[in-house]
py3Dmol code that shows the C-alpha trace and the ligand (Angstrom):
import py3Dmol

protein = """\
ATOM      1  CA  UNK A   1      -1.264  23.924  20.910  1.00  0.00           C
ATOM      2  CA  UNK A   2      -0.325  26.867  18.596  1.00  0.00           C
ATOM      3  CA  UNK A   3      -3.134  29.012  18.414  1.00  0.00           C
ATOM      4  CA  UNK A   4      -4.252  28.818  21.839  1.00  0.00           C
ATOM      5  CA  UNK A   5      -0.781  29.392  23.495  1.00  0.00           C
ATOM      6  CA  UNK A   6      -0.411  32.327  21.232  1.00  0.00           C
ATOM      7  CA  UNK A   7      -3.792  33.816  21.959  1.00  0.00           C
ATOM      8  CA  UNK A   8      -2.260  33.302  25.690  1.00  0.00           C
ATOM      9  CA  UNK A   9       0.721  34.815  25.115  1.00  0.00           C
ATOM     10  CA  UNK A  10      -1.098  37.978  23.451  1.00  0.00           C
ATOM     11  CA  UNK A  11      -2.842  38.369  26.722  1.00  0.00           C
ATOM     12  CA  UNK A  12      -0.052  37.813  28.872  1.00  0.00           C
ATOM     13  CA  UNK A  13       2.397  40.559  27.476  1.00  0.00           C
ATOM     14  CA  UNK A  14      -0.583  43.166  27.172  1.00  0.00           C
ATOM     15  CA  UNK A  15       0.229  44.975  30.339  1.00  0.00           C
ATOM     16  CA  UNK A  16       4.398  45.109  29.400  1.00  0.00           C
ATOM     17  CA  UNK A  17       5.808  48.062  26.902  1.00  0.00           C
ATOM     18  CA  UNK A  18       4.073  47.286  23.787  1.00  0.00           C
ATOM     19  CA  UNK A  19       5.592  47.394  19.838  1.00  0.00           C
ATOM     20  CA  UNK A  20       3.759  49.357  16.901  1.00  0.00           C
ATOM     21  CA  UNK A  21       2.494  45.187  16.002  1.00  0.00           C
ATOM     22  CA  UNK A  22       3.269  42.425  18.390  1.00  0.00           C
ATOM     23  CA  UNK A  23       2.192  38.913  18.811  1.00  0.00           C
ATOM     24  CA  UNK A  24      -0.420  37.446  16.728  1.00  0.00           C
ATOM     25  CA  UNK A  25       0.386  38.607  13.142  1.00  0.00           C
ATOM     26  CA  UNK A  26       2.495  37.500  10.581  1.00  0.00           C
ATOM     27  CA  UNK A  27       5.491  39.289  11.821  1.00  0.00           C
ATOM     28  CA  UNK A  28       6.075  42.207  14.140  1.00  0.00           C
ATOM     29  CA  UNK A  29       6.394  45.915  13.425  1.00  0.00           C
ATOM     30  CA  UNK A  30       9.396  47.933  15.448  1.00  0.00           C
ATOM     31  CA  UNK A  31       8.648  51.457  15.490  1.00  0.00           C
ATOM     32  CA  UNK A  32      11.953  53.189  13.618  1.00  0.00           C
ATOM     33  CA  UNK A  33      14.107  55.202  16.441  1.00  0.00           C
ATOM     34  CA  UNK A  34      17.012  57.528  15.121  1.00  0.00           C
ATOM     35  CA  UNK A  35      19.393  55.543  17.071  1.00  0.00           C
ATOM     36  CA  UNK A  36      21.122  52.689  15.828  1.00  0.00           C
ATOM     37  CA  UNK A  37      19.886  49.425  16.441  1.00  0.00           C
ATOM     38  CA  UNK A  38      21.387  47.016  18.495  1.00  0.00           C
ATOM     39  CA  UNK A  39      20.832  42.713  18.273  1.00  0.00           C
ATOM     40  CA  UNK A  40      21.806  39.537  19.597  1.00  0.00           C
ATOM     41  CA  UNK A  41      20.886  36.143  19.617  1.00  0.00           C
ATOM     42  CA  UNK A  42      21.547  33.373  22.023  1.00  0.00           C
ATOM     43  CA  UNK A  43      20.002  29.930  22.178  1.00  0.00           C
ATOM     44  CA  UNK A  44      20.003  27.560  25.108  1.00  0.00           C
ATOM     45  CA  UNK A  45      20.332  23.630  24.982  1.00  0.00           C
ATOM     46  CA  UNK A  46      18.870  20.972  27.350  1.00  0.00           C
ATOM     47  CA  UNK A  47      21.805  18.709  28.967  1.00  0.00           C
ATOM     48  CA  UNK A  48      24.640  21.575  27.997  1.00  0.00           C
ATOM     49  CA  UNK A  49      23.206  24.666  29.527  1.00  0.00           C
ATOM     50  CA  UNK A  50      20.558  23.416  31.639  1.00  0.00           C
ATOM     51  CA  UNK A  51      18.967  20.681  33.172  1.00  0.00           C
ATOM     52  CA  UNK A  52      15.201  20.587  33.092  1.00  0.00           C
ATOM     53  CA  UNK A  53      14.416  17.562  35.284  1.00  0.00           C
ATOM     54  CA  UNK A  54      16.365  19.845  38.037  1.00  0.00           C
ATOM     55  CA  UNK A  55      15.755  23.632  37.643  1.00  0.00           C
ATOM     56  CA  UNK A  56      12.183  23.446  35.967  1.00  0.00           C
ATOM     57  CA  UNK A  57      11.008  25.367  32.894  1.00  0.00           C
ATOM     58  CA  UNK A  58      10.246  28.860  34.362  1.00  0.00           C
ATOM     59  CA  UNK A  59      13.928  28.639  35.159  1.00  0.00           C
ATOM     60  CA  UNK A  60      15.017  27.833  31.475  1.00  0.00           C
ATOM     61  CA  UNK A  61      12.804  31.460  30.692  1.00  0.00           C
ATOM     62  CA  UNK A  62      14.137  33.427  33.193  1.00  0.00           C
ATOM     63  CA  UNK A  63      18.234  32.278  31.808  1.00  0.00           C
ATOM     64  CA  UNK A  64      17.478  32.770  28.138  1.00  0.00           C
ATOM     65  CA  UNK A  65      16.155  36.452  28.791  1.00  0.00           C
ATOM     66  CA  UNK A  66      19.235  37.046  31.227  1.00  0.00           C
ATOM     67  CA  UNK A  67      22.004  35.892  29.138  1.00  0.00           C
ATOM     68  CA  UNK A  68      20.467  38.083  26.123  1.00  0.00           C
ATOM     69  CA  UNK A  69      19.791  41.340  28.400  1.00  0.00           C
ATOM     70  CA  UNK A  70      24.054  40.666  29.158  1.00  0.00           C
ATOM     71  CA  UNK A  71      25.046  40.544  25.570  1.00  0.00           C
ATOM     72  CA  UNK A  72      22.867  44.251  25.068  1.00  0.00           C
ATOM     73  CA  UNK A  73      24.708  45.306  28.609  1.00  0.00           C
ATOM     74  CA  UNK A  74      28.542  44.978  27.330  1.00  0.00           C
ATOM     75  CA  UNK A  75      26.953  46.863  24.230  1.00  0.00           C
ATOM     76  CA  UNK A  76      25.967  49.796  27.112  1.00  0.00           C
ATOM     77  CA  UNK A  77      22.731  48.861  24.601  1.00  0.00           C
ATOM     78  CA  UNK A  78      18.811  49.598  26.218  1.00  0.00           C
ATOM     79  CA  UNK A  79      16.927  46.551  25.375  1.00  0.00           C
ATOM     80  CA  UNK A  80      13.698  47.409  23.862  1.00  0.00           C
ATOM     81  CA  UNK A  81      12.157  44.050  22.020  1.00  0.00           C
ATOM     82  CA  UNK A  82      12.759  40.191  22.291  1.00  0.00           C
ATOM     83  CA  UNK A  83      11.644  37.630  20.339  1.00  0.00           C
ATOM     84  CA  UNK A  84      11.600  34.263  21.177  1.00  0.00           C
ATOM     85  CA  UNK A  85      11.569  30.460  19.833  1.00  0.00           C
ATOM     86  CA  UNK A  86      11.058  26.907  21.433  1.00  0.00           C
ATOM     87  CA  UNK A  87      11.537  23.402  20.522  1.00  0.00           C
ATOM     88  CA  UNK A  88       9.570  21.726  22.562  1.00  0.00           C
ATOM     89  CA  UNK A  89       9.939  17.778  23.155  1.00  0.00           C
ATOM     90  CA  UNK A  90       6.519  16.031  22.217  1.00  0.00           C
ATOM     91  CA  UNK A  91       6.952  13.504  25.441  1.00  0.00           C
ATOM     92  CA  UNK A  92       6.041  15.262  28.564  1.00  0.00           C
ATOM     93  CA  UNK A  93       8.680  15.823  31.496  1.00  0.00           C
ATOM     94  CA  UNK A  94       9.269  15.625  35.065  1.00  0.00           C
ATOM     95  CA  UNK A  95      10.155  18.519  36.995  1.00  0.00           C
ATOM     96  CA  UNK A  96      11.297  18.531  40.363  1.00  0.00           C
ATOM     97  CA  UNK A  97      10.384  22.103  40.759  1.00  0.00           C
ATOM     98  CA  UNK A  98       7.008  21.992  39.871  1.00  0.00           C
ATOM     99  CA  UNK A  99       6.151  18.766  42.220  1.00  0.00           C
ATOM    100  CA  UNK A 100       5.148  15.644  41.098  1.00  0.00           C
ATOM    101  CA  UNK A 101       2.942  16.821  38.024  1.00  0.00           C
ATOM    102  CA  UNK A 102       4.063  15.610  34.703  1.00  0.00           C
ATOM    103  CA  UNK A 103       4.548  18.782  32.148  1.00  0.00           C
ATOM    104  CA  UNK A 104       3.117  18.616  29.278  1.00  0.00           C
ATOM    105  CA  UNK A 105       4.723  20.696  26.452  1.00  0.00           C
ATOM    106  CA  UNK A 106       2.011  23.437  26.569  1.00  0.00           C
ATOM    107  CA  UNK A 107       2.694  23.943  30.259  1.00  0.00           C
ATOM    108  CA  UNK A 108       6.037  23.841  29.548  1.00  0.00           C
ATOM    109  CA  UNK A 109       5.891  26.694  27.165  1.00  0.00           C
ATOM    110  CA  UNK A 110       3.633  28.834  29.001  1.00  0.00           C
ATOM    111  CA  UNK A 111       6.276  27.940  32.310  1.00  0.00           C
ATOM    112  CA  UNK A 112       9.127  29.285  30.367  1.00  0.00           C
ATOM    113  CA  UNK A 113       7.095  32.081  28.891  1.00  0.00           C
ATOM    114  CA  UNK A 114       6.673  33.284  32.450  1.00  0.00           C
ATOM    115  CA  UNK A 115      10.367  33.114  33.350  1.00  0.00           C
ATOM    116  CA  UNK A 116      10.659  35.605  30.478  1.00  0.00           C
ATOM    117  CA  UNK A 117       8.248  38.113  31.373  1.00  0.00           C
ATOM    118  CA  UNK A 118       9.699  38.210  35.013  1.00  0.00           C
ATOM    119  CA  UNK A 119      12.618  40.147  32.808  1.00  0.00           C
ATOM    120  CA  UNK A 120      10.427  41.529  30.144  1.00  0.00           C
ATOM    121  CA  UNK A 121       9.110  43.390  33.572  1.00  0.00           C
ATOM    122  CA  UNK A 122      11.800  44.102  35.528  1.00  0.00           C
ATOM    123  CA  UNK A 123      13.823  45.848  32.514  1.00  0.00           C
ATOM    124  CA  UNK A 124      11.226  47.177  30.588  1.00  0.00           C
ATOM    125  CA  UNK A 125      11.185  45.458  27.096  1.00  0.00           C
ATOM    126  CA  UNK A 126       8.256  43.884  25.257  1.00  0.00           C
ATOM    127  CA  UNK A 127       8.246  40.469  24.063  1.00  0.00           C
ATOM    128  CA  UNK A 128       7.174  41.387  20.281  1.00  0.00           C
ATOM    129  CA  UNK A 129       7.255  38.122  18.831  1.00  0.00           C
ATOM    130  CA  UNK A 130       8.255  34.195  18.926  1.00  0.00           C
ATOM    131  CA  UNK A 131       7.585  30.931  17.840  1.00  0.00           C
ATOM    132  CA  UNK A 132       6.769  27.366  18.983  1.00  0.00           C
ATOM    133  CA  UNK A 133       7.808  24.016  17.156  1.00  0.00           C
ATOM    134  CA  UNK A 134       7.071  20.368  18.835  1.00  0.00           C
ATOM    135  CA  UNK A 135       9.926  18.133  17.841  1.00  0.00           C
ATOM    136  CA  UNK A 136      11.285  14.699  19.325  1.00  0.00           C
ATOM    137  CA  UNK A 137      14.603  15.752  20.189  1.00  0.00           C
ATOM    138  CA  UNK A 138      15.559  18.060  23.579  1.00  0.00           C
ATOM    139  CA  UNK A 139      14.303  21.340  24.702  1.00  0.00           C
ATOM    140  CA  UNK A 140      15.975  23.892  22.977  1.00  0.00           C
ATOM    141  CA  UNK A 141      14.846  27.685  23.263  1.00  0.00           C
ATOM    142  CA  UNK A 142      16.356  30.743  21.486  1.00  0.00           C
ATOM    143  CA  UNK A 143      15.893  34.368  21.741  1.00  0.00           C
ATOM    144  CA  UNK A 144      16.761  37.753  19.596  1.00  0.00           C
ATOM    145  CA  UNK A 145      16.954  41.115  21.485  1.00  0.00           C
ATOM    146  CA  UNK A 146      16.553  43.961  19.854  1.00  0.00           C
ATOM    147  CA  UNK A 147      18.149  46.981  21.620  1.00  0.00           C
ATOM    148  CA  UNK A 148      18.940  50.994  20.949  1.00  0.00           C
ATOM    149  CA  UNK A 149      22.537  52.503  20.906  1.00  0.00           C
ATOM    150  CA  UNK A 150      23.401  54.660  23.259  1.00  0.00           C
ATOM    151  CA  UNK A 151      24.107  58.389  22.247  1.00  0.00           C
ATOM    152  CA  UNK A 152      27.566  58.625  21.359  1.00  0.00           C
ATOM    153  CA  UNK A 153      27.961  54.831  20.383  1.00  0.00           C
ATOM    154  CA  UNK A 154      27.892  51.130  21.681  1.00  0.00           C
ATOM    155  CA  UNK A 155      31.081  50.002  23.742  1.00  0.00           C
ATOM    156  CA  UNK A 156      33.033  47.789  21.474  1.00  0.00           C
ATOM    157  CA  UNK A 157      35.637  45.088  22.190  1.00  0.00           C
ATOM    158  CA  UNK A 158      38.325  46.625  20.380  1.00  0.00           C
ATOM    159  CA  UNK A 159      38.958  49.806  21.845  1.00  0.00           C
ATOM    160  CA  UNK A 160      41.170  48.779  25.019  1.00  0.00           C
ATOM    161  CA  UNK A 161      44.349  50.622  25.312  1.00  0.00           C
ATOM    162  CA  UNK A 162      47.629  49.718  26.978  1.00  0.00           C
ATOM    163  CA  UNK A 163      47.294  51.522  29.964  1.00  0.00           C
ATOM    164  CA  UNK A 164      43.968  51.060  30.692  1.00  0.00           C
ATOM    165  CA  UNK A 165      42.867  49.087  33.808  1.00  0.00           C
ATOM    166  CA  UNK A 166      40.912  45.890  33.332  1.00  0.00           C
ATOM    167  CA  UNK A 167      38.164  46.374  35.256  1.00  0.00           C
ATOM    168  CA  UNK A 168      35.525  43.536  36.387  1.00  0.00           C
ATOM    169  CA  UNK A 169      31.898  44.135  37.907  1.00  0.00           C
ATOM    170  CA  UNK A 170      30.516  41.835  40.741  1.00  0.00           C
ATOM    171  CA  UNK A 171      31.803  38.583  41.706  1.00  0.00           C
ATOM    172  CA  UNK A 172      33.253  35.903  39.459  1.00  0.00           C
ATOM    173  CA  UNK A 173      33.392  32.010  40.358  1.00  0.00           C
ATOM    174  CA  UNK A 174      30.840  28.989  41.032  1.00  0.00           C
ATOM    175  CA  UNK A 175      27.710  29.893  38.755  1.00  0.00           C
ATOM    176  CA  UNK A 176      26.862  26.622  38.387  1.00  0.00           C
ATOM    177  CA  UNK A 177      25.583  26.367  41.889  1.00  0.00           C
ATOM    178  CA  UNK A 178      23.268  28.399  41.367  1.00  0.00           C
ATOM    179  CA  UNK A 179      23.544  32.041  39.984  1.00  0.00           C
ATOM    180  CA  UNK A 180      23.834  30.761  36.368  1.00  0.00           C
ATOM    181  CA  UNK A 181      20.422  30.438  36.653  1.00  0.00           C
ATOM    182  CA  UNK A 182      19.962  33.855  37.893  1.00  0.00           C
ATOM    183  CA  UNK A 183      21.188  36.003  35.782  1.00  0.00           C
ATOM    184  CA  UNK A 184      21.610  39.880  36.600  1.00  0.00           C
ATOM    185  CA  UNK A 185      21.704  41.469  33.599  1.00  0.00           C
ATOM    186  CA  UNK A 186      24.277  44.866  33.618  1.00  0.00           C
ATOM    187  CA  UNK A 187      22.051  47.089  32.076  1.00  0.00           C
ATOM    188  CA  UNK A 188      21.644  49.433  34.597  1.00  0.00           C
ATOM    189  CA  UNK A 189      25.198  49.749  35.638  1.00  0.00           C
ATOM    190  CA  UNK A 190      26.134  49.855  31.997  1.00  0.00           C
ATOM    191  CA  UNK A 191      23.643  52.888  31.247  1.00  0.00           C
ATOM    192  CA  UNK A 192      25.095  54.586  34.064  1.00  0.00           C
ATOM    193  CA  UNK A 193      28.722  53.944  33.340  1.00  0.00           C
ATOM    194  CA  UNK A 194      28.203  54.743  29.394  1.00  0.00           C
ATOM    195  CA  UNK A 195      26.563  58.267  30.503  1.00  0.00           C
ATOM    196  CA  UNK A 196      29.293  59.367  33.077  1.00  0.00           C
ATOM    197  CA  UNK A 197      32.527  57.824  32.245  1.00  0.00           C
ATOM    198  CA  UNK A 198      34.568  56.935  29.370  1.00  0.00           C
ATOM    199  CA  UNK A 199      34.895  53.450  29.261  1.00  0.00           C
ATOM    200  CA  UNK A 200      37.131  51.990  26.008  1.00  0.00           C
ATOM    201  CA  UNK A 201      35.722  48.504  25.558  1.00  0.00           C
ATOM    202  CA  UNK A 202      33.534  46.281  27.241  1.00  0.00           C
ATOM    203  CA  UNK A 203      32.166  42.666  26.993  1.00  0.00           C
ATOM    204  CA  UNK A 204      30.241  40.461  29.152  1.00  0.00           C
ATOM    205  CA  UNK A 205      31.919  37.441  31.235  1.00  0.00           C
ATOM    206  CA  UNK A 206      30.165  34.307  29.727  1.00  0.00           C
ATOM    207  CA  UNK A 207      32.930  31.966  28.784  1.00  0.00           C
ATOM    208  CA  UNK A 208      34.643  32.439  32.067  1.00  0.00           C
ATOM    209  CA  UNK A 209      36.804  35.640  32.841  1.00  0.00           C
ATOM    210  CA  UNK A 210      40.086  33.956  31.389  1.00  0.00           C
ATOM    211  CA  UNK A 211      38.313  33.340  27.973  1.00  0.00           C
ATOM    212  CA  UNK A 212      36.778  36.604  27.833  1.00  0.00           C
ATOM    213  CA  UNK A 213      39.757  38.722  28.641  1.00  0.00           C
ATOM    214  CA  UNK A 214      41.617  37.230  25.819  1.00  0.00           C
ATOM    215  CA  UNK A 215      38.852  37.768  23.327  1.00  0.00           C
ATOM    216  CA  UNK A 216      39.040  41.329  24.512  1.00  0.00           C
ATOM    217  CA  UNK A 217      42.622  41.874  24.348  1.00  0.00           C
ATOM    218  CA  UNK A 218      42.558  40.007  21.185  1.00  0.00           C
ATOM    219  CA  UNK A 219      40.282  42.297  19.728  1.00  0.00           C
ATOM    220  CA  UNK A 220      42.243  45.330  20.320  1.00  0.00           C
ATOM    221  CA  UNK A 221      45.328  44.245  19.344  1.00  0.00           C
ATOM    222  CA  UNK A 222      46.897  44.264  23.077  1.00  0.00           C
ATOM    223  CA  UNK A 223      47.343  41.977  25.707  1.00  0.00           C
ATOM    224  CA  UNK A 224      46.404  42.366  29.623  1.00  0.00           C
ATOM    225  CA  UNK A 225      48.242  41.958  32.953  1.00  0.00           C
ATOM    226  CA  UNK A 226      45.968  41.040  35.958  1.00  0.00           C
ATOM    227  CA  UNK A 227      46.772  39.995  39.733  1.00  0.00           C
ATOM    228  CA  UNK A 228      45.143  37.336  40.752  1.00  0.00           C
ATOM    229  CA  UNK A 229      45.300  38.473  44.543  1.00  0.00           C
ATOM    230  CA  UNK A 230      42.781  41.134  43.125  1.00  0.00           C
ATOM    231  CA  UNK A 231      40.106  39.400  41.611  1.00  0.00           C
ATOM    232  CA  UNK A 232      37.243  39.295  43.089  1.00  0.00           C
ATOM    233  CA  UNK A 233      35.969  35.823  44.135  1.00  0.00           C
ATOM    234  CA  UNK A 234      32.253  34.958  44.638  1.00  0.00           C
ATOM    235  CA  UNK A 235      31.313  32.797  47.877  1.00  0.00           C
ATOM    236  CA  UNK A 236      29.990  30.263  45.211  1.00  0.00           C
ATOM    237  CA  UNK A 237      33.330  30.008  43.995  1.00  0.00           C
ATOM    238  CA  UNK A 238      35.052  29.269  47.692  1.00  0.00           C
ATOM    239  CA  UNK A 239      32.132  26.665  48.267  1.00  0.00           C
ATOM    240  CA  UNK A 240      33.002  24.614  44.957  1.00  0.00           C
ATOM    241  CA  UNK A 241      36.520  25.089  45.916  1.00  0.00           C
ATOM    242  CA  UNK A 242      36.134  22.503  48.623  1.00  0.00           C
ATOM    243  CA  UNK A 243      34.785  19.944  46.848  1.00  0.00           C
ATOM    244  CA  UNK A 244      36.418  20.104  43.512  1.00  0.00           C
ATOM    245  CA  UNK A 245      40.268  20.476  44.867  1.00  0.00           C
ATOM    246  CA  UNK A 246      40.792  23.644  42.910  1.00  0.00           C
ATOM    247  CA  UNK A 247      41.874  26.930  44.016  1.00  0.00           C
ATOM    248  CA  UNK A 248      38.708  29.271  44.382  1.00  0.00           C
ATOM    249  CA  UNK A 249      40.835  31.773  42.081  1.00  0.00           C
ATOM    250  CA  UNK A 250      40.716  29.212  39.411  1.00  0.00           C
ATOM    251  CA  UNK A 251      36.863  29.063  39.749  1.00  0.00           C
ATOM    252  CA  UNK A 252      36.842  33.053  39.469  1.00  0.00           C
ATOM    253  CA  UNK A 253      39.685  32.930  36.506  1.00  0.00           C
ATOM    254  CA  UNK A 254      37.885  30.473  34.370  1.00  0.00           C
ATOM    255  CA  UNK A 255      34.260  29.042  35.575  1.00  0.00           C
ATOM    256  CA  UNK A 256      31.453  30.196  32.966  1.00  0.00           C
ATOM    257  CA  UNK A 257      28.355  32.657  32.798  1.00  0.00           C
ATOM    258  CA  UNK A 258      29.346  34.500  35.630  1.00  0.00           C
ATOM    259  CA  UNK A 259      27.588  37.371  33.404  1.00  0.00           C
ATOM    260  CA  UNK A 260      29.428  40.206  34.937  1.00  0.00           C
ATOM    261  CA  UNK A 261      30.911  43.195  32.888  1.00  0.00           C
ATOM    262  CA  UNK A 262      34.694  43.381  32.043  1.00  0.00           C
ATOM    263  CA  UNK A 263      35.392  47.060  31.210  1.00  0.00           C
ATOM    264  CA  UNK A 264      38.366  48.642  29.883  1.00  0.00           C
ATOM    265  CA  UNK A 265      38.789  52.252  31.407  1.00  0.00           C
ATOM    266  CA  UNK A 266      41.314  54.361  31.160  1.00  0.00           C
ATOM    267  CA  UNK A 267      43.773  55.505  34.499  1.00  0.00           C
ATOM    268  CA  UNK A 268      41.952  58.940  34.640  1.00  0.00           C
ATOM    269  CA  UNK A 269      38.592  57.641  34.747  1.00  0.00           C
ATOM    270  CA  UNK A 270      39.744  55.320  37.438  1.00  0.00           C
ATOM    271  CA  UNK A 271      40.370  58.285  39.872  1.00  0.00           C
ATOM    272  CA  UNK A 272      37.043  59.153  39.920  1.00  0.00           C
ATOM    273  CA  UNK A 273      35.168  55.920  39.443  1.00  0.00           C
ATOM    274  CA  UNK A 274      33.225  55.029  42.634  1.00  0.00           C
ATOM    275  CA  UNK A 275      33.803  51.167  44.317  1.00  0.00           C
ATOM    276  CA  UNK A 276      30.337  50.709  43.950  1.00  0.00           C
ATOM    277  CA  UNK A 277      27.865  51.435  41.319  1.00  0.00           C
ATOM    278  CA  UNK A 278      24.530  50.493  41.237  1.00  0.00           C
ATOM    279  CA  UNK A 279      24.952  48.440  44.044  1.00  0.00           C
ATOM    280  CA  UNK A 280      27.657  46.061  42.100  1.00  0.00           C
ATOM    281  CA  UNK A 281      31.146  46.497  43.199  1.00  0.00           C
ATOM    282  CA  UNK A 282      33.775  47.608  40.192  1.00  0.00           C
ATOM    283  CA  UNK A 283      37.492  45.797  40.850  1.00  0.00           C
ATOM    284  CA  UNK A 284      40.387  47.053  38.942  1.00  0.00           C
ATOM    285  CA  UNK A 285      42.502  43.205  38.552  1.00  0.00           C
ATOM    286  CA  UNK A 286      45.353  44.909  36.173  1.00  0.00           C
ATOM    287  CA  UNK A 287      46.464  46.544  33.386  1.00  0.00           C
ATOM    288  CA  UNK A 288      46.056  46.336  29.833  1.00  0.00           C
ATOM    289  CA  UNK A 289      49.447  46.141  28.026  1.00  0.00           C
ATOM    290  CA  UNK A 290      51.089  46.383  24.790  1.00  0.00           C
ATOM    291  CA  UNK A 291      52.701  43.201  24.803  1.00  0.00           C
ATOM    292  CA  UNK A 292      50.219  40.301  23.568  1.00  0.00           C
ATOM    293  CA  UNK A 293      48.749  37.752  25.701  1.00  0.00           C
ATOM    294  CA  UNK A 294      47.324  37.108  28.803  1.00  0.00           C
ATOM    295  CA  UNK A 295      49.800  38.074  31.899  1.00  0.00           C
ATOM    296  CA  UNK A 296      50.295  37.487  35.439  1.00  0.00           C
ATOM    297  CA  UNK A 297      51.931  39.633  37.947  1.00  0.00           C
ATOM    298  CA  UNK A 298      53.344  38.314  41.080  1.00  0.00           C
ATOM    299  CA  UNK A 299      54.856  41.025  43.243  1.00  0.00           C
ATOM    300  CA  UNK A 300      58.127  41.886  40.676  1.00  0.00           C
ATOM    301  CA  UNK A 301      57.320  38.764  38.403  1.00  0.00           C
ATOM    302  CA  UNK A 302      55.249  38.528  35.716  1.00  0.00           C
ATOM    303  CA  UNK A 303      53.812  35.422  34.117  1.00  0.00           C
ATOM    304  CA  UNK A 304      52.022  33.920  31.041  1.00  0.00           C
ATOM    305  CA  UNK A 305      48.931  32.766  32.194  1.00  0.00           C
ATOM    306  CA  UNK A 306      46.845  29.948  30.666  1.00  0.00           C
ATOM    307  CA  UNK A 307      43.010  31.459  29.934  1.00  0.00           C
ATOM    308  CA  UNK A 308      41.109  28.230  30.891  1.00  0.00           C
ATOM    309  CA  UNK A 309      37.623  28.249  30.415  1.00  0.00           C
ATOM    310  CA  UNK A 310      34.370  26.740  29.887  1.00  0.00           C
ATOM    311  CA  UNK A 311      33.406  27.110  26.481  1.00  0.00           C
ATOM    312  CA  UNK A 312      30.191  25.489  25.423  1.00  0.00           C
ATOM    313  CA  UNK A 313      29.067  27.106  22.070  1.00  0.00           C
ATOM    314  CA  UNK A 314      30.258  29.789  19.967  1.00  0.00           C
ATOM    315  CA  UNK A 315      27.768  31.937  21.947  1.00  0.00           C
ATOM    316  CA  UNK A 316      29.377  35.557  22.595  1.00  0.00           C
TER     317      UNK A 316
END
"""
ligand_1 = """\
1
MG
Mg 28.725 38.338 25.312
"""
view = py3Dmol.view(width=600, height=400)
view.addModel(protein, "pdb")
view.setStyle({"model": 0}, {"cartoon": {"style": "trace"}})
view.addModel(ligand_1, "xyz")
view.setStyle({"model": 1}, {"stick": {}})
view.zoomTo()
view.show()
């Protein structure tokens, strides 16, 4: 199935942004950029992050490239290659999306191949390399992004300050009904928010917003107050609310892959950052603080809060 699946692929990615040596030799050749490089790697497992009898392969493509282009977003990164791997199972599956055909692993590949181009398109990166393995176990599928710094540096993690408002993008809560599979990469709004304001320290909402907050607060040696009144909760999230007996907040707080940004920026940036960039609402939920750990504040009370979350990997 190799070689004809690669001569495919070839074909398929000839019209997208093209490296100096892409698909079909040995190994690919990156033309050299002065800026610094930027990478990340995420794999995706069947049963843990997807289903495959349920959301089809194309779907499986169309994740792996989204949850990548995030990672390069809370970098304020431009993604400019991928590369990509599958292990495909030998036995041929059902998928519900794709009718009553059985897929056979070729189809499979070339289904999930597709997903990725849909993003390979949309954000302007060509898909320089990959590889395909048949094995007996479940699908897995993995992907490296290769991205270029922006001018003046990458945001980091560990550069919130006390002070500085903890800042979400979008609408957090109830992925898994749906937009989990959907992923809207940041990079736009990132590019736009690296070039006109100074933002301390970003990272992507993947673990749930709970999770994530502490990792950043964690990296820069502070701690964060947020209201919960003020975060910003997805219709997804007030729909699973009803049938799981949770608060929708609690969705919002600690659900996974939401895939927004979380953004340190400091109080004089905030006077002049807009509600809306990009067409994805910004929310200031609180304050970063000096004292550690993750706080809540309740009208003249504040809180410890428990960051619950869904943590399925050591993915960042
Ligand atoms: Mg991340």
């Amino acid at each position: 199935m190799e070689h004809s699946f690669i001569a495919w692929a070839k074909q398929r990615v000839s019209k997208l942004s093209q490296p100096e040596v892409g698909i079909g030799d040995d190994a690919a050749v990156l033309r050299a950029s002065n800026r610094s490089r930027v990478v990340t790697t995420d794999s995706l497992c069947e049963g843990s992050h997807f289903l495959l009898a349920e959301c089809g392969p194309r779907a499986v493509g169309r994740k792996l490239a989204g949850v990548n282009l995030s990672d390069l977003a809370a970098m304020a990164a431009t993604p400019t290659d991928m590369f990509v791997s599958a292990c495909l199972t030998k036995l041929a599956k059902k998928a519900k999306s794709s009718g009553d055909d059985d897929l056979s692993p070729s189809r499979i590949a070339v289904e999930i191949f597709e997903g990725i181009v849909e993003y390979a398109e949309k954000y302007g990166v060509s898909i320089s390399g990959g590889d395909t393995n048949l094995w007996d176990g479940p699908l897995v599928v993995s992907m490296t992004v290769i991205g270029e710094a922006p001018e003046g540096g990458c945001w980091l993690r560990s550069g919130a300050k006390p002070g500085d408002h903890v800042v979400v993008t979008g609408e957090l809560g109830g992925s898994i009904l749906g937009r989990h599979l959907n992923v809207e990469p940041r990079i736009e709004l990132a590019n736009l928010l690296r070039q006109e304001f100074n933002v301390h320290a970003a990272t992507d909402i993947s673990d749930g917003l709970g999770v994530d907050l502490l990792s950043l607060f964690t990296a820069s040696r502070c701690g964060a107050e947020i209201e919960l009144g003020k975060i910003p909760i997805s219709d997804a999230a007030r729909k699973l609310a009803v049938s799981s007996g949770r608060l929708a907040v609690d969705h919002a707080l600690g659900d996974g892959e939401d895939f927004e940004l979380l953004l340190a920026i400091p109080e004089s940036e905030m006077q002049r950052l807009p509600p809306e960039l990009a067409d994805v609402r910004l929310t200031s939920i609180g304050r970063f603080v000096s004292r550690t750990g993750l706080w809540q504040r309740d009208g003249g009370k504040v809180r410890q809060l428990a960051p619950k979350g869904y943590v399925h990997g050591t993915s960042s």
